[in-house]
N, C-alpha and C positions, 0 to 999 in steps of 0.2 A: 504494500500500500504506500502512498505518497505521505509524504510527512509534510510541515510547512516549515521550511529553514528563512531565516530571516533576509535574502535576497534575490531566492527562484522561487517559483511556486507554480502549479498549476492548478488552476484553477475551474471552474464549470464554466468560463466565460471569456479566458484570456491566459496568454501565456504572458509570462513575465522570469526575465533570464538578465538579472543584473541591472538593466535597463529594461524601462518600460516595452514591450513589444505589443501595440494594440492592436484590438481585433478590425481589420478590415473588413473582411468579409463575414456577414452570418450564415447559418445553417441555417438553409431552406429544407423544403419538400420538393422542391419542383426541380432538382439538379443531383446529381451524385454530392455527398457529403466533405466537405471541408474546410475547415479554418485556415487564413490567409492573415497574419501576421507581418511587422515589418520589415523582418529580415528573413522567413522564414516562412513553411505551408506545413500544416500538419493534417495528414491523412487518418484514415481507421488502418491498419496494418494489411496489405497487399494477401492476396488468398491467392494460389497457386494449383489450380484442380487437376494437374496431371503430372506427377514426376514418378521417377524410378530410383527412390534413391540409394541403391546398390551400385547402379548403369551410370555414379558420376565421376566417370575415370574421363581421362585426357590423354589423346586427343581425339575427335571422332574417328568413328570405322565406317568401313563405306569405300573397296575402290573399285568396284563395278558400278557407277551411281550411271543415269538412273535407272533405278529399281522398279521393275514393274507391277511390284507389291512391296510389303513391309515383312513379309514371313521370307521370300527369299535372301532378304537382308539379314535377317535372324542368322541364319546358317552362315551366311558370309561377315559376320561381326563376330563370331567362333573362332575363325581365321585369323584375326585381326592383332595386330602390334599389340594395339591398346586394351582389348581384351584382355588377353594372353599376360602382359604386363603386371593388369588387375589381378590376376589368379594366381600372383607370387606371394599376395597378401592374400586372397583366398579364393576358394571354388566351390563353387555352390554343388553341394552333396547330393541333390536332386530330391532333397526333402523342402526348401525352399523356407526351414528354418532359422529363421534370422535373430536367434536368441543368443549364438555363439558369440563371440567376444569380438571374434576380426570382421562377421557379417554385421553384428552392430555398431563396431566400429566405421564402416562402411555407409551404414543409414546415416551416423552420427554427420558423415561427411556429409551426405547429402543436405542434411537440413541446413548446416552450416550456409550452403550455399543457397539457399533461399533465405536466411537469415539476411546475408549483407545485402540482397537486394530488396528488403524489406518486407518481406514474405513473415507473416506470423502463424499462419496455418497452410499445410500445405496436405494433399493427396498422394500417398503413395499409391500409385497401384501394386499392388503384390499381392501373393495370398497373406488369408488374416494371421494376425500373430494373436499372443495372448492381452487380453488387458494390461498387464505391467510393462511390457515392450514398450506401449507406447508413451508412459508415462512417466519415460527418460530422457525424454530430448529437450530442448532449448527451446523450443517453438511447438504448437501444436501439429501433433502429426494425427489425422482424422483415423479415428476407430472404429469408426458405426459406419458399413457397409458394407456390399457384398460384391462383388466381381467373378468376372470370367475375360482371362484373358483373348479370346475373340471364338466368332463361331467357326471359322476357318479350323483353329488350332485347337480348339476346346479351351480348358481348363489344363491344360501341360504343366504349367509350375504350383498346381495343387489347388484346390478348391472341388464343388460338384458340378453339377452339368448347369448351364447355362439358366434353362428353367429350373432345379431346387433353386438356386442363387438367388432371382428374382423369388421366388414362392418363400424363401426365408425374409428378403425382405419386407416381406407384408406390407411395401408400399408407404415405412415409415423410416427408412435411411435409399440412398441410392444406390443404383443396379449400373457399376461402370463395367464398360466393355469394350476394347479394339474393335474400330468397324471402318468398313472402308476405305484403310488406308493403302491408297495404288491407284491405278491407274488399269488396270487391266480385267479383265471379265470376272475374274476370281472376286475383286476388288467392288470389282460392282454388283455383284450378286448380291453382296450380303446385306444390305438396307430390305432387301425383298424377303430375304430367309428370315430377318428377323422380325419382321411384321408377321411372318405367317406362322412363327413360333410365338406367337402373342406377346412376344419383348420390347415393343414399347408401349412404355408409358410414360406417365409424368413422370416418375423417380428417376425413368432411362439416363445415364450420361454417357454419349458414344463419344468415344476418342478419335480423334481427325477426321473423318466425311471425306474427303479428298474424293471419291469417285460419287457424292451424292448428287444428280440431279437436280432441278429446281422444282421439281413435282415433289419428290424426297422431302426436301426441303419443308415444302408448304406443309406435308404432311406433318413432319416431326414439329410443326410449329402450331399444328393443331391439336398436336398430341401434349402439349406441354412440356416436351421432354426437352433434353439441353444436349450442344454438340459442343468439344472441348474442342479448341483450335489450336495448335501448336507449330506457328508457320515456318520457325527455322529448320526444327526437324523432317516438315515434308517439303522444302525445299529443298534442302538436302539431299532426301534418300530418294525422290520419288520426281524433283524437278518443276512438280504445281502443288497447289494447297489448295485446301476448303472454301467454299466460293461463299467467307464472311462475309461481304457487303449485302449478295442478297438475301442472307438470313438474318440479316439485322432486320432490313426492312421488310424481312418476310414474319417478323416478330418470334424468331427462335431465341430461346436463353441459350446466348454466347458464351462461353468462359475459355479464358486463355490457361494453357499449358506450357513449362518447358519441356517436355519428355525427361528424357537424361540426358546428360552431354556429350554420349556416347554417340549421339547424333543432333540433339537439339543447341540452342544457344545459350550462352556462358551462363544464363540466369533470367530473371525476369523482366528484370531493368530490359535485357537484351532483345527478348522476344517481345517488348512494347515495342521499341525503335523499329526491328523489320516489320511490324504490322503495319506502321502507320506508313511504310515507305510501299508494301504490296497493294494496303487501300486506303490511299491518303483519305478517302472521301466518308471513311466511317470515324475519322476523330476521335479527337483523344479523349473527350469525353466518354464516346465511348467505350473507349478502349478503357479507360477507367474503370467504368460500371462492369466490366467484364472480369476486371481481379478484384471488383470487392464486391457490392452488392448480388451481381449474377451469379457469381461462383460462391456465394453464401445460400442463396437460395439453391441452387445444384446439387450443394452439399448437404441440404439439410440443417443446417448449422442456427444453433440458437439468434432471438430477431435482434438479440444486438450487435451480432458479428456482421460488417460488410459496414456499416456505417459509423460515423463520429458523432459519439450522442454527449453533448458540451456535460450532462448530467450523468453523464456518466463513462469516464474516459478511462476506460479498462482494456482498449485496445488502441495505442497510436502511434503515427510513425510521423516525426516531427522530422524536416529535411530544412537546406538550405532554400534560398529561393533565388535562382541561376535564372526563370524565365517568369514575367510579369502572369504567363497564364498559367493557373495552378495545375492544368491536365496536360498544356507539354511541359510544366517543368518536369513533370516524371520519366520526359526524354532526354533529360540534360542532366541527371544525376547518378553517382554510384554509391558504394559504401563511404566512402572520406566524406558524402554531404548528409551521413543520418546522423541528426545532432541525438534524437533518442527516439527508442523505439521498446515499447511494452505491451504485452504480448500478456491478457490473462491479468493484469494486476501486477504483474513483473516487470522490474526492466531488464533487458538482455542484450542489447547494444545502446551506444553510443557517445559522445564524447566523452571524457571521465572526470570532467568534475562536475556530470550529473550525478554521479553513482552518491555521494556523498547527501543528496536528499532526499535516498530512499533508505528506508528501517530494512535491511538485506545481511547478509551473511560477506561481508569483503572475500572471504575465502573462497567461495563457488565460484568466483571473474576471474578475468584475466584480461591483462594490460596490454596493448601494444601499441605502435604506432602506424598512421598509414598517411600517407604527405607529411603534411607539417603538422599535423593531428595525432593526439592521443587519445586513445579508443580504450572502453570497458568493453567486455563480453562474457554472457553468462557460459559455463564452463569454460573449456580449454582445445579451443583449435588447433596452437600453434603445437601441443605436447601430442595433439589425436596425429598433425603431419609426423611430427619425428617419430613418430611409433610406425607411421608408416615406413620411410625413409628405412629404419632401422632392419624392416623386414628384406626392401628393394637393394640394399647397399649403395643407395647415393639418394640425392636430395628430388622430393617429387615435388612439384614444380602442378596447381592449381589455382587457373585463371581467375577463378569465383573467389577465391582467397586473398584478404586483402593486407597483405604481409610480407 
């Protein structure tokens, strides 16, 4: 919880950091959520509804691109440097277990990396782990759902068939699932296979669309249900992407993904910038409502997540302010510009002589530097890399790391 020290304070109305910093902007209804300060824009913390966070090794795989699907990519990322690299730290048993010390050590990374792009909750897809797995990390990593890794492939890294998943979900967490991604018949079949197995619904969240139609489209937008965009990854692997612009205005719930960066981009910050460069014409407002309020409702996720409620500021991500407009400054910033960022009532980055007006444990952070800035951080990134390092014999080298 926030304490009130006698020079910073946050407040239900205004930030105040040394000097007066007043509120410019209020909270409306009628716009995505956020305060605009004088030197500074404070957000609700950025949601992330698609990563792999095991898959975030360096640098991508992929040298047959482009991929006529996303499953023959699968086999040919097996192949791969950076794979292969990965699996000296570890290899997945084929129980898809992630409770082991070097596979959670590996999650651990992952979240890190949506950590410094200001991500406070994020989607793994993976099979489910237990309740305490997830109630170790820095940031929230989402528990309540069900998955299947796509109809193509089934459920391969563990879970039941397609329909038990959905039929557990009862329609009260969501039903995520690889669909579409490619360009090829395989790629385009499955929008049809999965309508005629009764799998969509509102709760649906399909991952990339890349072969969906605009009839698809309309349909999935009648359905309620949400498509995850992840434009660095299927440019990548595949060469085109999800035809976002006309599911905005086909009124589909949008929500942005990185994948993992075993093919997607560096982070989230990252995957804003190609978005707005593939469809300048859906904005950044948009593009906004897509990592916080969309991907809260996608999620399921309690009604205070996705917005900045002045009464109750238990999620925020406080940044510099590099552009006069508050939805592209989130195109002009990295980790060196999150002055703070609290995630749940916590803080877990940012400058460090915020740390000092929170009632917190000093010992759980860790200090470093990055430009001419000194950074807190809830645990220890910089001891998770040497643990890596230790196992590789020489120093790994992580673009999302801001160190």
């Amino acid at each position: 919880m926030i304490i009130k020290p006698s020079v910073s304070i946050i407040t239900a109305d205004r930030v105040e950091h040394a000097i007066d910093l007043h509120l410019q902007t209020p909270v409306t209804d009628e716009a995505p959520q956020y305060l605009s300060i004088d030197d500074a824009v404070a957000y609700s913390v950025l949601i992330n509804a698609h990563d792999h966070l095991i898959g975030n090794w360096f640098p991508r795989a992929g040298d047959q691109r482009p991929y006529p699907n996303s499953h023959i990519w699968v086999q040919d990322m097996k192949a791969s440097f950076s794979y292969n690299e990965r699996n000296q730290f570890w290899v997945n048993d084929g129980s898809f277990d992630l409770s082991g010390e070097s596979a959670h050590l590996l999650a651990t990374l992952g979240t890190y990396k949506n950590l410094f792009s200001g991500c406070g909750i994020v989607q793994d897809h993976a099979p489910i782990q237990t309740d305490a797995y997830y109630d170790t990390f820095p940031i929230r990593v989402l528990k309540k759902y069900r998955q299947c890794h796509s109809l193509t492939l089934g459920n391969w890294w563990g879970g039941e068939t397609a329909e038990s998943e959905m039929e557990q979900s009862k329609g009260e967490m969501p039903f995520i699932i690889h669909l579409g991604e490619g360009s090829d018949a395989i790629a385009q079949g499955e929008f049809a296979e999965l309508e005629k197995r009764h799998l969509l619904r509102s709760n649906t969240m399909m991952i990339h669309g890349i072969a969906f139609t605009e009839k698809e489209i309309d349909r999935i937008a009648q359905s309620g249900a949400t498509v995850c965009w992840c434009p660095v990854s299927n440019m990548f692997l595949i060469g085109k992407t999800f035809a976002a612009d006309y599911a905005v205005k086909a009124g589909v719930n949008v929500v942005i993904g990185t994948d993992s960066t075993m093919s997607g981009g560096v982070n989230l910050f990252d995957e804003l910038a190609n978005a707005v460069q593939i469809y300048p014409g859906i904005g950044t407002r948009s593009l906004y409502r897509m990592v916080t309020e969309n991907a809260a409702r996608a999620l399921m996720l309690p009604a205070h997540y996705g917005k900045l409620d002045p009464q109750r500021i238990s999620n925020l991500l406080l940044v510099d302010k590099v552009d006069a407009d508050p939805f592209d400054n989130l195109l002009c910033i990295d980790a060196a510009n999150i002055i703070l960022m609290i995630v749940d009532e916590v803080p877990v980055f940012g400058d460090e002589e915020w740390l000092a007006y929170f009632a917190v444990d000093d010992n759980r952070y860790t200090n470093f530097r990055t430009g001419s800035r000194g950074k807190f951080v809830l645990g220890d990134p910089v001891e998770l890399n040497a643990r890596i390092d230790a196992v590789l014999g020489y120093h790994k080298d992580f673009p999302y790391l801001p160190f």
